[in-house]
N, C-alpha and C positions, 0 to 999 in steps of 0.2 A: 882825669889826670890829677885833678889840682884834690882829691879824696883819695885817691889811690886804690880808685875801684874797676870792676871790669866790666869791660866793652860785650854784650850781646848782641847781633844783628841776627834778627828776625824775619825772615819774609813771611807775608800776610797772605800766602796765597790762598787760592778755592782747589785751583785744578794742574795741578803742578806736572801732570803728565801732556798737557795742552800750552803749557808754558813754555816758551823758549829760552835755553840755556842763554843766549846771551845779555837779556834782559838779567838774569840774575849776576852772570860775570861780568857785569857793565857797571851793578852797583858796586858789587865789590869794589871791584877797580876802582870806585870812584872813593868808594869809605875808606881805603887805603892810601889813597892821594889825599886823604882830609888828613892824616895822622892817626887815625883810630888803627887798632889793633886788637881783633877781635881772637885774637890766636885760632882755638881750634873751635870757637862756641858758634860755630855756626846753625841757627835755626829753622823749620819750617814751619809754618801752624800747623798744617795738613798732616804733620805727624804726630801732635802731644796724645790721641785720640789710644793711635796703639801705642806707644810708648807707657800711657798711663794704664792701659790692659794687661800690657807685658809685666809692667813694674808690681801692680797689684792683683797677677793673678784670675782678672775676671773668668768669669764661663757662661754659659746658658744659661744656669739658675740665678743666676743675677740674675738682676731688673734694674735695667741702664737703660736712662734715659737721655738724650744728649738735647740740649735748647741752648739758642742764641739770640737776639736783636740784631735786627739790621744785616751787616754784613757776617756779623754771628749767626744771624739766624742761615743765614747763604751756607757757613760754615757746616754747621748742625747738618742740614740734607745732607752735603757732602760728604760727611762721614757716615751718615746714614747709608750711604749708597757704593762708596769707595773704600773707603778704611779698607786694613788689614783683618781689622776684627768686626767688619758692619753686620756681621751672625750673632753679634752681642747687644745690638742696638734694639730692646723692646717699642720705644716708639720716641721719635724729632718732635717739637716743638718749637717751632719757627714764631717768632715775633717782628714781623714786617721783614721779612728775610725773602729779600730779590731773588729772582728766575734764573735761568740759567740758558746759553748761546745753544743753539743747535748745537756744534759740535760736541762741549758739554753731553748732552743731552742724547745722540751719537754713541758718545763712550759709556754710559751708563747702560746705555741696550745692548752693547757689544760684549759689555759685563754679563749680564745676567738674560740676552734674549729678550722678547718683547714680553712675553709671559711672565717670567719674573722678574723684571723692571715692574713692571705692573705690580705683583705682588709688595713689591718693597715700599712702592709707592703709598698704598695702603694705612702706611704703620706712620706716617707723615701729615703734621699738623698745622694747620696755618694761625696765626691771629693777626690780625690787621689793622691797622686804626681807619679806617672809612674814607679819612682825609689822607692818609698818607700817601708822600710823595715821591718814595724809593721802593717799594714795595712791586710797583707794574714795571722796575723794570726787569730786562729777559723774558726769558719763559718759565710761565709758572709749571712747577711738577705736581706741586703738591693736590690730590684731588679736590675737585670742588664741593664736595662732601663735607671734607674735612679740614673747610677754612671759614672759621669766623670774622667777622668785621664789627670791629666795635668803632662805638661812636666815639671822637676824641675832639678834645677843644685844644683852646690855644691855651698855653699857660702864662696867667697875667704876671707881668713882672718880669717875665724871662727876656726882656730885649729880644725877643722875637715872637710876641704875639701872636702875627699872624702867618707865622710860616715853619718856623722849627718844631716847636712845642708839638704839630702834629704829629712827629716820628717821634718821638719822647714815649717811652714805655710806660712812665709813671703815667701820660694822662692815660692810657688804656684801664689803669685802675684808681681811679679818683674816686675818693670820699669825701662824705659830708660829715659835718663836725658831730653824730651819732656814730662815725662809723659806714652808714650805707654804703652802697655803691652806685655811684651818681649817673 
């Protein structure tokens, strides 16, 4: 208010069709009772995916790739697998990107059949830090083919030595003052 800028509310969802409406109209409700006023800008994540398809046109001969971190990386499969446009998706890149709940996992076979879950699954990549600590959780989709683990340290000075630093992307590519890769 005090810039005279505009209010977005954003939900962060994975799987918005497993989602219950009153959990989303509860927030509302509640960012309305704070004095926000988001008029009509209401957001999903689960959507930028086709909406950014739509806006610019992709097709097949694209080569789209979708990758995330963390709970991005969660994201990334899911649009791999659910989107509007996941027939535009050449291959996910997941970067410690958590598993997914049976029922998840349910909806995705009910999508495409056990055959082509499968197939989809294929095109889906894992990387992992070794130590990390978000990564086992849910069910992993991604095959076990096509997930690397790399070694990651703590990173000194971050006020979390021994525990943060392992989910941290940058230490999955640390170098040494040549350049290498450590």
């Amino acid at each position: 208010k005090e810039y005279n800028g505009k209010f977005n509310l954003r939900f962060d969802d994975t799987n918005p069709t497993k989602e219950k409406s009153e959990f989303v109209e509860s927030i509302i409700a509640d960012v309305k009772w704070l004095g926000a006023d988001f008029e009509d800008r209401l957001f999903f994540a689960s959507d930028y995916f086709d909406q950014m398809a739509e806006q610019y046109g992709w097709t097949e001969s694209d080569n789209i790739y979708v990758t995330g971190h963390s709970k991005g990386g969660n994201k990334a499969q899911y649009v791999t697998l659910m989107s509007n446009h996941a027939n535009l998706v050449d291959e996910c890149h997941s970067f410690d990107g958590q598993g997914f709940s049976d029922e998840a996992i349910q909806s995705f076979k009910e999508k495409y059949g056990e055959e082509g879950y499968q197939e989809v699954l294929k095109k889906m990549y894992g990387y992992n830090g070794a130590n990390d600590y978000v990564n086992p959780l849910g069910n992993t989709i991604i095959p076990k083919e096509n997930i690397k683990y790399i070694d990651t340290v703590p990173n000194p000075g971050s006020g979390f030595d021994k525990f943060a630093g392992l989910h941290m992307e940058e230490q999955m590519f640390q170098r040494d003052e040549n350049g290498n890769a450590i």
